[in-house]
C-alpha positions as CSV (number, residue, x, y, z in Angstrom):
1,X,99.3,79.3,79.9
2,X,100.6,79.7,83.4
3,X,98.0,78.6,86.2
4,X,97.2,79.2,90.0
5,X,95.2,76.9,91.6
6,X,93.6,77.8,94.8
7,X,92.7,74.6,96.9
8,X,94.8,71.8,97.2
9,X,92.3,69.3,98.4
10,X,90.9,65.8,97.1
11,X,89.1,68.1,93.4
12,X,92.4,70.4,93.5
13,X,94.5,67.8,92.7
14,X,91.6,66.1,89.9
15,X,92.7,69.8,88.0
16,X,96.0,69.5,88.5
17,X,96.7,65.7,87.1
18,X,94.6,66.9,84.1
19,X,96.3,70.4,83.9
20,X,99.5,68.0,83.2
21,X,98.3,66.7,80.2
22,X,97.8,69.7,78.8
23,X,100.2,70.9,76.2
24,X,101.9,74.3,77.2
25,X,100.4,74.5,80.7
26,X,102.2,75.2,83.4
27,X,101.4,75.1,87.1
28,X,102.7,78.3,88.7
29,X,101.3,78.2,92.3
30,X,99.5,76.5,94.7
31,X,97.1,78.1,97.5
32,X,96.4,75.9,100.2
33,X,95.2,76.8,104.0
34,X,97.2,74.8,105.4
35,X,101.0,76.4,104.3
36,X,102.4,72.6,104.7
37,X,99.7,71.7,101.9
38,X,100.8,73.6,99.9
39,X,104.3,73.4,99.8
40,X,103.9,69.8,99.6
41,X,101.1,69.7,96.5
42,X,103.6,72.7,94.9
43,X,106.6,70.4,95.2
44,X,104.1,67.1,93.5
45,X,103.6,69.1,90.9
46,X,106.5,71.2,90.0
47,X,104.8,74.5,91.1
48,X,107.6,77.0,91.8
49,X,105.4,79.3,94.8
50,X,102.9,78.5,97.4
51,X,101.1,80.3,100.2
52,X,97.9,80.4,102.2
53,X,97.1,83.6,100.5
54,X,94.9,83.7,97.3
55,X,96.0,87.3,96.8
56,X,100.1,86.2,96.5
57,X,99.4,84.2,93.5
58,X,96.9,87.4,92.3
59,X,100.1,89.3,92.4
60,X,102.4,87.8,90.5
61,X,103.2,88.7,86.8
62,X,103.6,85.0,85.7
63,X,100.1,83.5,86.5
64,X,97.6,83.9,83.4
65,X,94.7,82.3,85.1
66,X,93.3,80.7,88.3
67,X,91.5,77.5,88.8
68,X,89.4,78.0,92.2
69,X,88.7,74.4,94.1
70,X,88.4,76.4,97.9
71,X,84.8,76.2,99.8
72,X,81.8,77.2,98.5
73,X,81.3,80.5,100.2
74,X,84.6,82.0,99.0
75,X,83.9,81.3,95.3
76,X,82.3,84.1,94.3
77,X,84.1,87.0,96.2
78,X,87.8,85.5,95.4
79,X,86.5,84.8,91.6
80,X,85.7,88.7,91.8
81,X,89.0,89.3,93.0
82,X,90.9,87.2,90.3
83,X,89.4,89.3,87.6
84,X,89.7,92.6,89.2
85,X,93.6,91.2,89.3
86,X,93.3,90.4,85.3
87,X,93.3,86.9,85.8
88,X,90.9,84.8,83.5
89,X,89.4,82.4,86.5
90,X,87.9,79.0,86.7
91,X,85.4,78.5,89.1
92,X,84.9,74.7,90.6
93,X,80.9,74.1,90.9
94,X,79.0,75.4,92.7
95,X,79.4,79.0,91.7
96,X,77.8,80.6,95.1
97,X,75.7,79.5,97.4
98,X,73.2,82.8,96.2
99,X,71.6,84.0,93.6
100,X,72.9,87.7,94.3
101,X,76.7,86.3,94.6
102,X,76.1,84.1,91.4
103,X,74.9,87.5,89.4
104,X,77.5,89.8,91.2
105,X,80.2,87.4,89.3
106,X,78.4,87.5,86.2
107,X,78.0,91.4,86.3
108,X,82.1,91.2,87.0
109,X,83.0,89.4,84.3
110,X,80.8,91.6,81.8
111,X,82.7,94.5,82.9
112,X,86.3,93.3,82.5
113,X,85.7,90.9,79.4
114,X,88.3,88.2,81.5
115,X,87.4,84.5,80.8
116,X,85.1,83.4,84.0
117,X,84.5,79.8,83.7
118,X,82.0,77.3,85.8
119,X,82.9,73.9,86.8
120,X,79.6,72.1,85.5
121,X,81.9,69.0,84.8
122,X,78.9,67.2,83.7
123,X,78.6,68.9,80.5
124,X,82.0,67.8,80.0
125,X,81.6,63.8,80.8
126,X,82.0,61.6,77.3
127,X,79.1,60.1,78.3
128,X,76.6,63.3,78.6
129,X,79.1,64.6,75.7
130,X,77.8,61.8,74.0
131,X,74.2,62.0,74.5
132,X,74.3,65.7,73.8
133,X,76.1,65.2,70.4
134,X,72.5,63.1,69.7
135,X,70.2,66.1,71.0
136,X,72.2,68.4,68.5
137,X,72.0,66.0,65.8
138,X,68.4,65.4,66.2
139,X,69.3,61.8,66.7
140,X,67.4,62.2,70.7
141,X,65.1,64.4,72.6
142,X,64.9,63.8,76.3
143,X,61.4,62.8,77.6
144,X,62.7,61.8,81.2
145,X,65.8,62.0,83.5
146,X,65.8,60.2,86.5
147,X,68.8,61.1,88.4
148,X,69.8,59.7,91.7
149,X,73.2,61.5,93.6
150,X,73.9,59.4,96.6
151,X,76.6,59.6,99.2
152,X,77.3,58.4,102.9
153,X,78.9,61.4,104.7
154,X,77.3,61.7,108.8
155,X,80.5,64.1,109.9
156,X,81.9,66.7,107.8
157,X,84.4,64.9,105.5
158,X,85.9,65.5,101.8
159,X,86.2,62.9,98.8
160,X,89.7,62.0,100.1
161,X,88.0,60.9,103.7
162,X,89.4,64.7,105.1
163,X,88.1,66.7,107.5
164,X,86.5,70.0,105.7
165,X,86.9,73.4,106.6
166,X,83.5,74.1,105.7
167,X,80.1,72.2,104.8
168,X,79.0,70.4,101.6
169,X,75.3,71.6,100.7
170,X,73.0,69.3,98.7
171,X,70.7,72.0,97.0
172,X,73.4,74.3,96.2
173,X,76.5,72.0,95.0
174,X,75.1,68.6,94.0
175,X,71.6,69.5,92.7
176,X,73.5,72.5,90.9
177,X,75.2,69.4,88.5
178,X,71.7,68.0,87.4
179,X,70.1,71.1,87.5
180,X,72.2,72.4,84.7
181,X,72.9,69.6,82.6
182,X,68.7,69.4,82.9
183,X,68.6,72.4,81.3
184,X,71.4,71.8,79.1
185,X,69.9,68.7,77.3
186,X,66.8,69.8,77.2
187,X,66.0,73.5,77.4
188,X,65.6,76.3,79.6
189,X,63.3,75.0,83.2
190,X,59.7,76.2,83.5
191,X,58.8,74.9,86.9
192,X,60.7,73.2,89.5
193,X,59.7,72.0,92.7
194,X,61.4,70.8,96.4
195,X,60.8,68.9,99.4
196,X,63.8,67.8,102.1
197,X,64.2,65.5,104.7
198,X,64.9,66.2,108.0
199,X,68.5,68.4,109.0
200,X,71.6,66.7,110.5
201,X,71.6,67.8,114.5
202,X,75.5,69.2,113.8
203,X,75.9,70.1,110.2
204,X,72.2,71.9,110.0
205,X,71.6,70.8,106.3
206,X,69.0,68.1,105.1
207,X,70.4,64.8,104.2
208,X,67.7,64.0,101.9
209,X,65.9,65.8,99.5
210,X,63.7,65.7,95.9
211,X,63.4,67.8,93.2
212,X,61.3,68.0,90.3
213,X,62.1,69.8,87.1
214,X,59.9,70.6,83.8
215,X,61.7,72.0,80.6
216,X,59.8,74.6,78.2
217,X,60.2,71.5,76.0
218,X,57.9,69.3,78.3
219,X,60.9,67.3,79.1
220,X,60.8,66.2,82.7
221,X,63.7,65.1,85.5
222,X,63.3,63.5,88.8
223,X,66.4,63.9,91.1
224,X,66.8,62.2,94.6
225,X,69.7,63.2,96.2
226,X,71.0,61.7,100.1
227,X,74.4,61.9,102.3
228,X,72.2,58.6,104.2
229,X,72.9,56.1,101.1
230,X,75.4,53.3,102.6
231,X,76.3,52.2,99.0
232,X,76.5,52.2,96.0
233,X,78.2,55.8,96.3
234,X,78.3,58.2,93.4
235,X,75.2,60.1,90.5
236,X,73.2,58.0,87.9
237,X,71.7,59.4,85.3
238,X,68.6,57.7,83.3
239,X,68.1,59.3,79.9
240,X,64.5,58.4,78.8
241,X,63.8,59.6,75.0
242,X,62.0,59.0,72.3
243,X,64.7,56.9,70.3
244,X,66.5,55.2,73.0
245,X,67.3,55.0,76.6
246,X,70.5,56.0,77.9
247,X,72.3,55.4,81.7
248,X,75.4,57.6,82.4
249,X,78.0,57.2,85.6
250,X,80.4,60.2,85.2
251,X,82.2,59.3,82.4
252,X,81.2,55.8,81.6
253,X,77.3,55.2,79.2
254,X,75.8,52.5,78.9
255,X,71.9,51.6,76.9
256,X,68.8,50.7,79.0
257,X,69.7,47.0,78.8
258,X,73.2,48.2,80.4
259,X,75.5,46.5,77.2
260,X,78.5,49.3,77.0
261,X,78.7,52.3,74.8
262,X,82.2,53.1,73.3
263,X,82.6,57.2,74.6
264,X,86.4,56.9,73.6
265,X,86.5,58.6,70.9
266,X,83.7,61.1,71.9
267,X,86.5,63.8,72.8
268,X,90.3,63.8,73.9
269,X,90.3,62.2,76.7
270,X,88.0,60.3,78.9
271,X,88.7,62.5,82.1
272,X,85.6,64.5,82.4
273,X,87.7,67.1,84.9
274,X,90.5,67.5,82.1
275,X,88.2,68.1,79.5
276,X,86.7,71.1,81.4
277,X,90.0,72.2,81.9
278,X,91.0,71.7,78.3
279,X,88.0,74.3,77.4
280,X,89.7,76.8,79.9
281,X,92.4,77.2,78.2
282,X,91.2,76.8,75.2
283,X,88.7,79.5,75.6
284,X,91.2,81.7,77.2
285,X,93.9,81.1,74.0
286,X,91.3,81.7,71.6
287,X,89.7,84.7,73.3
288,X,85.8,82.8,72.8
289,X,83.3,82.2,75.3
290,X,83.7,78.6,76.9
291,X,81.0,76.1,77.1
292,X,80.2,76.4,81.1
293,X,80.7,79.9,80.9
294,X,79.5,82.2,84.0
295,X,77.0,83.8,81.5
296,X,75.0,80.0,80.4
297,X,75.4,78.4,83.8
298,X,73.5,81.7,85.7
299,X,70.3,80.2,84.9
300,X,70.8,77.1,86.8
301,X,71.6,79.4,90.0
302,X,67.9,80.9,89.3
303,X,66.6,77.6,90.0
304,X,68.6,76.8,93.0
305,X,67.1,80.5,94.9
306,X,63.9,79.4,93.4
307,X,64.1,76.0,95.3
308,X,65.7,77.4,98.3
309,X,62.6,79.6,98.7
310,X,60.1,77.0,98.8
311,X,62.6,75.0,100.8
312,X,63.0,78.2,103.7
């Protein structure tokens, strides 16, 4: 399986260490905006092209697939553009930043029959893995989440303290992670509700904001998210069920009385990044739908324009 990758910043090198450990991957080329970028992530990681064009990589005969880690407003047009190449793509979360670029992929990759992935890495986590495993089994039914996604970022930075090309959106990227795992633990939303704090003079996006979900099966989620939390950084998810209470940090679980739970052998690896990468390719080699798939994740996009409207 030979892979572009499209974004060589702080999460486009996460896919690439975990594309390593992948058996029969290899990376082919690296897109960067910055041509120095990415000739110097190509070189790290034995990549034999780079450019600053997405549509170079598009155009050459030995790159299967393309993992997309570039801003959020170019995800859904360049995803469009993979497929219309015959490229299976990859999308990193959030899909769009609309509900009409969210469908427009979907309605693309229904056409052409390529493998269109999402980047919901949470579904992908050992811990939620874990937890999920217990929905299925009919070992746990959530009652409750209580989520809380809290970061300190005042100027326009990336997870590797970078300056970004573009601007990180609360509703639309980090909401979009507990919004679908919401749904993916414990059924399709019903109602969801909005309110944000004030907007950031320079950036023009609230730094603060709640949401409120309710799942058909009465299930109920509380998520605060903030770029104004001075520590501890990161999401935290509370499980409340009817058999046990569960506390997630990406891929680490723990019980309501915080004493560990072993997620180690929950799947092959305890990377939740390679693990979504893992079902790529899998997907993609055994011509199957992939868990994250354009076509489950869509949903999670209705809520988001849903939100934004009562937010607008």
């Amino acid at each position: 399986m030979r892979i572009a990758l499209a974004g060589a910043g702080a999460f486009g090198e996460k896919h690439l260490d975990g594309l390593k450990k992948i058996d029969g991957v290899e990376i082919v080329s690296i897109i960067s905006r910055r041509p120095e970028q990415a000739a110097a992530v190509a070189k790290k990681y034995g990549a034999k092209h780079s450019s600053t064009e997405l549509a170079d990589a598009l155009n050459r005969d030995d790159v299967d697939a393309v993992i997309l880690c570039t801003p959020t407003q170019m995800h859904a047009a360049q995803a469009i553009a993979c497929m219309d190449a015959g490229k299976h793509v990859e999308v990193e979360i959030p899909l769009a930043d609309s509900l009409a670029d969210s469908q427009a992929v979907l309605d693309k990759q229904q056409e052409i029959g390529l493998t269109c992935m999402v980047g919901h890495t949470r579904r992908f986590n050992p811990s939620h893995q874990y937890v999920h495993n217990k929905i299925v089994a009919g070992e746990f039914n959530v009652q409750q989440m209580d989520v809380q996604t809290y970061f300190f970022r005042r100027k326009n930075m990336n997870a590797k303290g970078e300056p970004r090309s573009w601007t990180d959106h609360l509703l639309w990227h980090h909401a979009a992670h507990t919004v679908d795992l919401f749904s993916y633990q414990a059924g399709p939303i019903v109602r969801a509700n909005a309110i944000e704090g004030p907007h950031h003079p320079e950036l023009d996006i609230a730094m603060d904001m709640s949401i409120q979900l309710k799942a058909a099966s009465g299930a109920i989620c509380t998520l605060s998210l903030s770029f104004n939390n001075d520590g501890p950084l990161g999401t935290f998810f509370r499980y409340i069920g009817d058999t046990a209470t569960y506390i997630a940090r990406y891929d680490d679980l723990v019980n309501g009385r915080e004493e560990p739970i072993d997620v180690s052998n929950v799947d092959a690896s305890m990377n939740g990044i390679e693990l979504q990468d893992r079902e790529f390719i899998a997907a993609i080699r055994e011509s199957r739908e992939p868990n994250s798939s354009v076509q489950q994740v869509l949903d999670c996009y209705r809520v988001l324009h849903d939100l934004e409207q009562q937010l607008s």
